[in-house]
LOSETOR-136324 format. One record per residue (C-alpha): residue number from 1; residue in three letters; chain; z, y negated, x negated. Coordinates in steps of 0.05 Angstrom, whole numbers. Layout:
nr/rest/kette/zz/yy/xx
NUM/ala/A/Z/Y/X
...
// end
This chain:
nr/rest/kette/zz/yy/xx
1/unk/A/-2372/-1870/-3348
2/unk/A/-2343/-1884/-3276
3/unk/A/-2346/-1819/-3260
4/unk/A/-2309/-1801/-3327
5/unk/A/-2251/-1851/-3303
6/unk/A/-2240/-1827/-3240
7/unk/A/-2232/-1752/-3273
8/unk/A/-2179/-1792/-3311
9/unk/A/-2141/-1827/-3258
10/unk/A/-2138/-1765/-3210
11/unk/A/-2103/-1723/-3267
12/unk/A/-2059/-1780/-3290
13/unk/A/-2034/-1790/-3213
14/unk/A/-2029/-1710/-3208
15/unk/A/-1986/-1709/-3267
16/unk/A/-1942/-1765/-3239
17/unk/A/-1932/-1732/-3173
18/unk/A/-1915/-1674/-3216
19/unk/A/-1869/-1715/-3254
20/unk/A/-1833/-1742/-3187
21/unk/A/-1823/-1673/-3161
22/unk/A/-1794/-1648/-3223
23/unk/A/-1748/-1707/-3226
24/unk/A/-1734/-1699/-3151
25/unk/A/-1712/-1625/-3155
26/unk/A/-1672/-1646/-3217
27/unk/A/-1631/-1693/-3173
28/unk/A/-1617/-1651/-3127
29/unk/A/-1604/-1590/-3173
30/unk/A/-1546/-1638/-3209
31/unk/A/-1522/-1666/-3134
32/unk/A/-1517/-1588/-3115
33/unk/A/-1474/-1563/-3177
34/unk/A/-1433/-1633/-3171
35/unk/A/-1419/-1619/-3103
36/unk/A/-1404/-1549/-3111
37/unk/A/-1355/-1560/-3178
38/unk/A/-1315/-1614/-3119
39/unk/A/-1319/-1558/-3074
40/unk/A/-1288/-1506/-3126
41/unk/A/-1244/-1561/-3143
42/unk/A/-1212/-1575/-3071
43/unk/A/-1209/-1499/-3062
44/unk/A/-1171/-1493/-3119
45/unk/A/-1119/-1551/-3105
46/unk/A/-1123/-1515/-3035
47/unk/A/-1099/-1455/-3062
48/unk/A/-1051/-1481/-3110
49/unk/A/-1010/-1521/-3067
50/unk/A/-1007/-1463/-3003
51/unk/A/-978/-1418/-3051
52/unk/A/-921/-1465/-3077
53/unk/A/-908/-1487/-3014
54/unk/A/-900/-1408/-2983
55/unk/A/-854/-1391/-3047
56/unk/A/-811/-1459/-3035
57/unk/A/-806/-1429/-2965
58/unk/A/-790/-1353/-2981
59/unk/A/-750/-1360/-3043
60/unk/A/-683/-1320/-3030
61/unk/A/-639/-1369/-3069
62/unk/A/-632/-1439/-3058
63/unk/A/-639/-1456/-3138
64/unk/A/-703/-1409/-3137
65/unk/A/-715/-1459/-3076
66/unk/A/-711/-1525/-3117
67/unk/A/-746/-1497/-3176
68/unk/A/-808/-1482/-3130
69/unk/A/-799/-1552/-3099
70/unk/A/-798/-1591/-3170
71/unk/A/-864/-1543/-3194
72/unk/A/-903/-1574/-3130
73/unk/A/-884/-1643/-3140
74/unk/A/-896/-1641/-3224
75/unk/A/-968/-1611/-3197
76/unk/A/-979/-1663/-3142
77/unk/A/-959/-1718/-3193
78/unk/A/-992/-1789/-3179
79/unk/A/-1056/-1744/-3155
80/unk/A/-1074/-1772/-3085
81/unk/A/-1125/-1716/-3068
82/unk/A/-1065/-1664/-3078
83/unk/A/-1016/-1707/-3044
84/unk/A/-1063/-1706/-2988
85/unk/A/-1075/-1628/-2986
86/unk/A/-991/-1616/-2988
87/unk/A/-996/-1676/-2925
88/unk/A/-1052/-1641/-2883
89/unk/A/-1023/-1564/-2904
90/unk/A/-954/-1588/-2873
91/unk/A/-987/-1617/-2807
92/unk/A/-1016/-1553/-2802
93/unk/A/-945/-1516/-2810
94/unk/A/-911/-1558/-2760
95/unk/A/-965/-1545/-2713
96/unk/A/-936/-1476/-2710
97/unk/A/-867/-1501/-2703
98/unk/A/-854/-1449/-2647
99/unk/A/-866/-1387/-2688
100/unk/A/-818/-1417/-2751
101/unk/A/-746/-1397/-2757
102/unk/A/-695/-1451/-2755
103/unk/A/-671/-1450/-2820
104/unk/A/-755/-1454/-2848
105/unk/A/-758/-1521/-2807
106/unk/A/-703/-1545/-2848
107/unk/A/-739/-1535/-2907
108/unk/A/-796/-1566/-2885
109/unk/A/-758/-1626/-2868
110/unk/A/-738/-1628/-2941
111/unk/A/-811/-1626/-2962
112/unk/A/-827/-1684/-2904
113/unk/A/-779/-1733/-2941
114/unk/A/-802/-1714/-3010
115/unk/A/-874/-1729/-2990
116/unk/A/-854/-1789/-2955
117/unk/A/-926/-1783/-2917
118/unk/A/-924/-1852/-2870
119/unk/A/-914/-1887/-2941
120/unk/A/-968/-1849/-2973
121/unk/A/-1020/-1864/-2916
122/unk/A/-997/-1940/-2901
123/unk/A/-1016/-1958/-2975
124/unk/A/-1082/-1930/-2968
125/unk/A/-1089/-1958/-2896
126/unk/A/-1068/-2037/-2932
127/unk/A/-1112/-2024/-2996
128/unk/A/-1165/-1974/-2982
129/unk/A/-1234/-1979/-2965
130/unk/A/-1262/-1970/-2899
131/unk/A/-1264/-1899/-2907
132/unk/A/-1202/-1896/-2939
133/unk/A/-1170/-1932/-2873
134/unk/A/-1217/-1897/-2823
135/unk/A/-1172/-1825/-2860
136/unk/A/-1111/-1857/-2857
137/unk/A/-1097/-1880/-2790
138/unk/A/-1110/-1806/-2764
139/unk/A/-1064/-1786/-2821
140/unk/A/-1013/-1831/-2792
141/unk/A/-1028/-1808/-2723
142/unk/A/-1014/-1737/-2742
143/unk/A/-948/-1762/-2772
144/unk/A/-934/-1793/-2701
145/unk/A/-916/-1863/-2748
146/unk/A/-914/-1905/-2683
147/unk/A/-877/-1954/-2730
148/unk/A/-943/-1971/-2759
149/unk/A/-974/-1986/-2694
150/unk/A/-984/-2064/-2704
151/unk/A/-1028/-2045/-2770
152/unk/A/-1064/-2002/-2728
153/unk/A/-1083/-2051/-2676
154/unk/A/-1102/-2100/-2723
155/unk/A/-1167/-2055/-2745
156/unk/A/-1195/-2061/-2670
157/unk/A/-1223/-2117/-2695
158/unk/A/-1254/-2101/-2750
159/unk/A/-1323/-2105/-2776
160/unk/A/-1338/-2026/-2785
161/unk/A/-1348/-1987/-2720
162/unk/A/-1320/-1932/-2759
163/unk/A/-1258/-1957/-2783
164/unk/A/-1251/-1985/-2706
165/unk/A/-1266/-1915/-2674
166/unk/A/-1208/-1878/-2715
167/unk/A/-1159/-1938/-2702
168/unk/A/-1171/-1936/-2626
169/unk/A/-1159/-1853/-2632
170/unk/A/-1103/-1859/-2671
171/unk/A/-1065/-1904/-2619
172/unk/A/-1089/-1858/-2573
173/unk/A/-1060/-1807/-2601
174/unk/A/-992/-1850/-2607
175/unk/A/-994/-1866/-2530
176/unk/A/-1013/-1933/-2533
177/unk/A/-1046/-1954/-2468
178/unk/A/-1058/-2034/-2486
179/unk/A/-1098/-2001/-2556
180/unk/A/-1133/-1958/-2508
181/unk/A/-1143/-2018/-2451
182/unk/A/-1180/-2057/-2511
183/unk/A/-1224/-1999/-2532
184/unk/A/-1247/-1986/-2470
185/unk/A/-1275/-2058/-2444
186/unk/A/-1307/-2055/-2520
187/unk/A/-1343/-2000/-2488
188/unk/A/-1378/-2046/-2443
189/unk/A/-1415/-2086/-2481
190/unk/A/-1419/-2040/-2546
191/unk/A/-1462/-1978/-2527
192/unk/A/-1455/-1955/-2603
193/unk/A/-1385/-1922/-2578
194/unk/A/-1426/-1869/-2536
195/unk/A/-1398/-1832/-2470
196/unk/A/-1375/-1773/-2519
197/unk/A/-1337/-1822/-2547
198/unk/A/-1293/-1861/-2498
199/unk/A/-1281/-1772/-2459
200/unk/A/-1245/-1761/-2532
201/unk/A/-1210/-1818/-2542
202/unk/A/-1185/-1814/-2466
203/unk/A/-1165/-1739/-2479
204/unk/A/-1132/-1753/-2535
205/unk/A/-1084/-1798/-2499
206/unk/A/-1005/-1775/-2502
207/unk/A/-978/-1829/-2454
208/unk/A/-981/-1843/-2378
209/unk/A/-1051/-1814/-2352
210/unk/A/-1034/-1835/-2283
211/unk/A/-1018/-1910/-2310
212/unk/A/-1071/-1910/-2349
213/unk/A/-1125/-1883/-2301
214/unk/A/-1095/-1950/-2259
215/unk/A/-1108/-2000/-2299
216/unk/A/-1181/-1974/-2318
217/unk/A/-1191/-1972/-2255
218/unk/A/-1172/-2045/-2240
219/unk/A/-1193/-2081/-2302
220/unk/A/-1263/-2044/-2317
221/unk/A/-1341/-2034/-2297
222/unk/A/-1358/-1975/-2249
223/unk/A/-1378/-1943/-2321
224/unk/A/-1315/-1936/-2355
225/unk/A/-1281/-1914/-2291
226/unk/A/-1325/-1860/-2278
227/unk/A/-1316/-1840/-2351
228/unk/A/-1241/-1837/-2338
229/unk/A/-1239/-1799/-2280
230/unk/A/-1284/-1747/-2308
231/unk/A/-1235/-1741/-2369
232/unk/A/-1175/-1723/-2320
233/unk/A/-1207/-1680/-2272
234/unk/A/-1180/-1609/-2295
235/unk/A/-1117/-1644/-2299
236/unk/A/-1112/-1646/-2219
237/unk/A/-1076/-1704/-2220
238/unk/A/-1053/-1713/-2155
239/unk/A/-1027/-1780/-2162
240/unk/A/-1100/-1802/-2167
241/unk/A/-1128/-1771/-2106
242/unk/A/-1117/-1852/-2071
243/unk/A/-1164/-1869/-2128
244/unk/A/-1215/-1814/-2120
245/unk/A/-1223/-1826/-2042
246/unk/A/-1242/-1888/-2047
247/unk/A/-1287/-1872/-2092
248/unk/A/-1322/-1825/-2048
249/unk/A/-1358/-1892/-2016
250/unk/A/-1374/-1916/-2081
251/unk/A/-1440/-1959/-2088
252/unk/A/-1451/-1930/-2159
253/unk/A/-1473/-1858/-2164
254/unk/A/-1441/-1843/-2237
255/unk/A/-1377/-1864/-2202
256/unk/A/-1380/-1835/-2136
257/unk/A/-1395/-1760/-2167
258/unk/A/-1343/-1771/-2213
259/unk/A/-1294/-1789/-2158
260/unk/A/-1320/-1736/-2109
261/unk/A/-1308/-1681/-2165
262/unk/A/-1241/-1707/-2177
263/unk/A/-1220/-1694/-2113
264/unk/A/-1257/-1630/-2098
265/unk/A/-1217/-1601/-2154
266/unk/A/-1153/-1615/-2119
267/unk/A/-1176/-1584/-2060
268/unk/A/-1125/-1616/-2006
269/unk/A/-1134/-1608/-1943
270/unk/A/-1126/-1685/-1915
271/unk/A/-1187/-1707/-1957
272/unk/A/-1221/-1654/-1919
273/unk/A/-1268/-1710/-1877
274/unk/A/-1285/-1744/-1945
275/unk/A/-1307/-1674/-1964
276/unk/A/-1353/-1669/-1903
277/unk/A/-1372/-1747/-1913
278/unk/A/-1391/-1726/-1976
279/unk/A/-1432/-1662/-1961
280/unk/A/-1481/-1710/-1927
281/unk/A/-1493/-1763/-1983
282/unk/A/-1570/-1777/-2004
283/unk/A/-1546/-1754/-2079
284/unk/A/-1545/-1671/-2078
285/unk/A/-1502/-1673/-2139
286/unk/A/-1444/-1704/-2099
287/unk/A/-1466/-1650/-2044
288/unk/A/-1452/-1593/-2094
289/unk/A/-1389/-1622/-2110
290/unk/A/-1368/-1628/-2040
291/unk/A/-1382/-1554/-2037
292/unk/A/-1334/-1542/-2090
293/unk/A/-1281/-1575/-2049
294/unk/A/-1290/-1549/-1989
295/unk/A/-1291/-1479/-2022
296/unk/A/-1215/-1495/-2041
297/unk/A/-1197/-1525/-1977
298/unk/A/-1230/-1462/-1939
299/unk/A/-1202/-1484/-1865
300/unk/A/-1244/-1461/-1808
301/unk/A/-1279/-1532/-1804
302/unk/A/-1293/-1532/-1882
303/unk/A/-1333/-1459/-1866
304/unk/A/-1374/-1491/-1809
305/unk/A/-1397/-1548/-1854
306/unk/A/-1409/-1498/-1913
307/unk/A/-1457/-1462/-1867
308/unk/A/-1493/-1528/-1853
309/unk/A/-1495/-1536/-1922
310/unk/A/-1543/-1471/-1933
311/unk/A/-1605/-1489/-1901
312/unk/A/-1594/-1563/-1956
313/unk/A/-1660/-1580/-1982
314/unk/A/-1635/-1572/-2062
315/unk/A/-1636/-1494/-2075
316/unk/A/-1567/-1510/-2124
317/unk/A/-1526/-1530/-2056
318/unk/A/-1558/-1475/-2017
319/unk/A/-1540/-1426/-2071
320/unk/A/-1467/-1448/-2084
321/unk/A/-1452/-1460/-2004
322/unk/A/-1472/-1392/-1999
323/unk/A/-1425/-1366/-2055
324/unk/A/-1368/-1402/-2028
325/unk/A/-1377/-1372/-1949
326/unk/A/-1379/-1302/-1995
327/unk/A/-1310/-1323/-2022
328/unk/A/-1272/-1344/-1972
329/unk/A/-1304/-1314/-1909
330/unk/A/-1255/-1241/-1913
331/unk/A/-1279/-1227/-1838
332/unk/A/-1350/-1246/-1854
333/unk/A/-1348/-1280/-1788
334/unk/A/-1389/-1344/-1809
335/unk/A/-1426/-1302/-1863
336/unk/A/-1461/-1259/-1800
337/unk/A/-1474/-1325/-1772
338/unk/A/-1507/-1350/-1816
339/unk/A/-1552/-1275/-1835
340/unk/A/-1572/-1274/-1761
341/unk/A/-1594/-1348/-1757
342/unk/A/-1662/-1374/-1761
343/unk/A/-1664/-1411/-1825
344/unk/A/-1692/-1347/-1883
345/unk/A/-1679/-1401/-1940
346/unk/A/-1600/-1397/-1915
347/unk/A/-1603/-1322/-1899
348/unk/A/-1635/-1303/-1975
349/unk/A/-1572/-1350/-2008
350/unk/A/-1522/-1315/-1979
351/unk/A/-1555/-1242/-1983
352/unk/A/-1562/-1256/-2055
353/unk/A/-1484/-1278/-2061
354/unk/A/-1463/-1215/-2021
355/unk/A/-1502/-1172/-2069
356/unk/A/-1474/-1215/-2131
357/unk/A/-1406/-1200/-2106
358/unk/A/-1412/-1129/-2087
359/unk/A/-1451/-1113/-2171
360/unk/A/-1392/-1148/-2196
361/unk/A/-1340/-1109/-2159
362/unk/A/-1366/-1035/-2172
363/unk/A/-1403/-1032/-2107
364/unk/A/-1351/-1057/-2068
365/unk/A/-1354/-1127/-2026
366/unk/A/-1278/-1146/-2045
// end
């Protein structure tokens, strides 16, 4: 009988595990073919609306050019999803701004006021949820509505890390350096808002990178200065090269590479010393960006401490020392120096770089 009731219970449990997969892939059958009808759908208002706004544009008459304009605003209706499409399809227009004849920017001013996007998106930023408002302040961003600035701000404080993220990018965006201040020393203490993070939002910023890179640099942790720096480097703000020396010295390392890259990338030759200073530091990532700067600088000292810098204990300052004596030594006066010297770890980088140079140039050394 027990035996007879365990026979029982092991096909009832296989038939309700057979039951909860069936239901399962029925879920996700329905989720698939709901999502894909809202993708068909979107494509479709896609469509729609690009092809009303192109004949608004191209009509040859400017009744055919009303007529056009009235069909796209009796399709848009009340419809927020297709007042949104005709919004995003225009920021994408005006992104090409360059390429469009005078007389089609016109036209697309018309279409601005008749869309009256800053309204649309302020509504949705005062009544929305947090989605909603997370969409909208980018929107509004796009739109460059610094008028709606103080709305903005207010969402820094909000609950939803979200909705908080997209506000502090959208004053970014609009050049506002207090909004991006704020964000920043949130940073400290909120880890949620990851490195990635704070690089794009400083990127994104339209104002005064030199004041900004300032007051960071006054009013923040070793952390969100490093983070800073690292965001303007390619920019070779020379402003900032005060800044980056003295970061050389730095006590943190995060900072001090940061700093030392900074200035390696604007390769002047009065921060040469700090280059050398730097060549010597216990951390061989700030050696290997010293190397970098000294390559630019490429003075007669700057070679001497590059050849120094090939018998370094790491094998990635060797190797990139060695590259940069290749580069920038035409008479290969220091390169034979260091080839005839006693150190084979030195003489095998820079063999390697020669032969590197002379594959990549058709057999040739320049």
């Amino acid at each position: 009988m027990a035996e007879f009731s365990y026979e029982i219970l092991a096909a009832a449990l296989i038939i309700f595990f057979l039951l909860m997969l069936s239901a399962e892939y029925l879920w996700l059958y329905l989720l698939s073919k709901r999502n894909e009808e809202s993708d068909m759908q979107k494509y479709e208002i896609y469509s729609k609306i690009h092809s009303m706004i192109e004949a608004f544009l191209y009509s040859p008459t400017e009744t055919s050019r009303e007529t056009e304009l009235s069909s796209l605003f009796d399709y848009i209706g009340d419809d927020a999803a297709k007042k949104d499409e005709a919004a995003v399809q225009f920021i994408q227009l005006m992104k090409r701004a360059d390429d469009i004849p005078a007389e089609k920017l016109k036209l697309l001013g018309k279409l601005y006021e008749m869309l009256d996007p800053v309204e649309f998106y302020s509504k949705q930023l005062a009544k929305g949820n947090l989605y909603k408002k997370s969409y909208a302040v980018r929107r509004l961003a796009d739109f460059n509505a610094s008028e709606k600035i103080p709305d903005i701000k207010n969402l820094l404080s909000d609950r939803h890390n979200n909705v908080v993220y997209n506000a502090a990018m959208a004053l970014s965006e609009l050049g506002d350096e207090d909004a991006v201040v704020f964000f920043a020393q949130k940073c400290e203490s909120n880890r949620y808002y990851s490195h990635r993070i704070l690089l794009e939002l400083l990127q994104a910023y339209t104002g005064d990178r030199i004041g900004l890179t300032k007051r960071l640099y006054n009013e923040c942790n070793d952390y969100i200065k490093a983070t800073c720096i690292k965001a303007y480097t390619h920019d070779c703000i020379e402003e900032l090269s005060e800044i980056y020396a003295d970061g050389v010295s730095a006590k943190d390392n995060n900072l001090k590479i940061a700093c030392v890259k900074a200035l390696a990338q604007l390769g002047k030759p009065e921060y040469e010393q700090k280059m050398i200073i730097a060549l010597n530091d216990k951390n061989w990532i700030v050696r290997l960006a010293a190397v970098s700067g000294l390559e630019r600088i490429h003075s007669q000292t700057s070679l001497e401490a590059l050849v120094k810098a090939t018998q370094d204990d790491e094998w990635w300052v060797r190797n990139a020392a060695a590259k940069a004596i290749v580069n920038i030594d035409f008479q290969l006066i220091y390169v034979e120096k260091v080839l005839s010297g006693y150190d084979k770890y030195a003489a095998d980088a820079v063999k390697s770089a020669l032969y590197k140079q002379i594959n990549m140039n058709g057999g040739k050394l320049r």
